[in-house]
N, C-alpha and C positions, 0 to 999 in steps of 0.2 A: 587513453583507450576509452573510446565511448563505453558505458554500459550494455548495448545489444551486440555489440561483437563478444559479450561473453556465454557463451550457451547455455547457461544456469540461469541466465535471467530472461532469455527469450520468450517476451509476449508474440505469440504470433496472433491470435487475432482474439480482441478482449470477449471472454467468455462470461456469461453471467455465472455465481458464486454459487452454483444450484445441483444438488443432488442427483445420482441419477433417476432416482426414484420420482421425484419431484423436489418442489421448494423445499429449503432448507426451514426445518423448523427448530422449537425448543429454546434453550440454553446458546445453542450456535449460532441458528438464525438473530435472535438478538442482540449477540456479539457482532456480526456482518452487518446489521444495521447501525450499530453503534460506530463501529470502526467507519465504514464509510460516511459517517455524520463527521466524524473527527476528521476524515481526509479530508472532505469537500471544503471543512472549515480551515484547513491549512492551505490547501488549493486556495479560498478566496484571500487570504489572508495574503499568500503570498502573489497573487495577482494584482491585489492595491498598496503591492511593493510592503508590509508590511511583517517585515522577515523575520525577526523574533517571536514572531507569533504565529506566524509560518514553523518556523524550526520546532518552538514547543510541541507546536500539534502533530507533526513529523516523528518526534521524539516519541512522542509519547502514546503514540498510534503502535511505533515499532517495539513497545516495551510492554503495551499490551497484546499484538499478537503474540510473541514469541512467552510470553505468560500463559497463554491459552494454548499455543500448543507443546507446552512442556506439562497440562494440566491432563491427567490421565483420565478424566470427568468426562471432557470433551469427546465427541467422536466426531469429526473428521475424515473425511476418506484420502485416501491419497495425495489425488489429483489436486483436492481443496487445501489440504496442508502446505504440497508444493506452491500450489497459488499464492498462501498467505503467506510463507515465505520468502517469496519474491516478493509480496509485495511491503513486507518488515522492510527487506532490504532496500527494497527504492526507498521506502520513503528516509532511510539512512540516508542515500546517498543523495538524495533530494535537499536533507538539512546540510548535509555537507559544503552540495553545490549551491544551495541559495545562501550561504556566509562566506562563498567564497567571492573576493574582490578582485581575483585578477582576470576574469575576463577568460579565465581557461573554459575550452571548450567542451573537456571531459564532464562528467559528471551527468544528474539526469535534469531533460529539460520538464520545463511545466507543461508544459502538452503531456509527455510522457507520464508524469502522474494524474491525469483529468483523463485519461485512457485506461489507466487501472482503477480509475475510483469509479467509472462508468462500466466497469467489469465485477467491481463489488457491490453493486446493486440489487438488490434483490426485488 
């Protein structure tokens, strides 16, 4: 089962990471620039087929947002939270599917993460 047939994951059209108010600042905003430095870096990594290095950054992208938002510090609205947690999750399923060797179809493709790192942009 693809990823976007699941409705918990549905990007519908990539949004920038941005308050209502305006640009995210502070504590948060620098974690959203950080975290999408780390995506982009897994994104290139794993485009010049470099997949252990790919996966690391996958990993480890998804083990610091879900640190940040277990972090009561943080404030987050909603909508940004759900975001970040979709995008923990892809990028799980992103290290899953780029180790995976047989060719299955499931899993998420690299377009689909260069779509949400284009939505975590600030």
């Amino acid at each position: 089962r693809r990823w976007r047939e699941a409705p918990f994951l549905v990007l519908v059209k990539p949004t920038k990471m941005v308050a209502a108010s305006g640009k995210m600042e502070g504590d948060e905003g620098k974690l959203v620039e950080q975290w999408f430095d780390g995506l982009e870096r897994g994104v290139n990594f794993d485009s010049w087929g470099q997949v252990i290095e790919a996966v690391e950054e996958y990993e480890k992208l998804a083990k610091q947002i879900r640190a940040s938002l277990d972090d009561d510090k943080l404030k987050f609205t909603e909508p940004q939270a759900r975001f970040l947690n979709r995008t923990m999750i892809i990028s799980t399923l992103r290290a899953k599917a780029a180790t995976d060797l047989t060719g299955a179809e499931d899993g998420v493709a690299l377009e689909d993460v260069r779509s949400v790192a284009a939505s975590l942009k600030l």
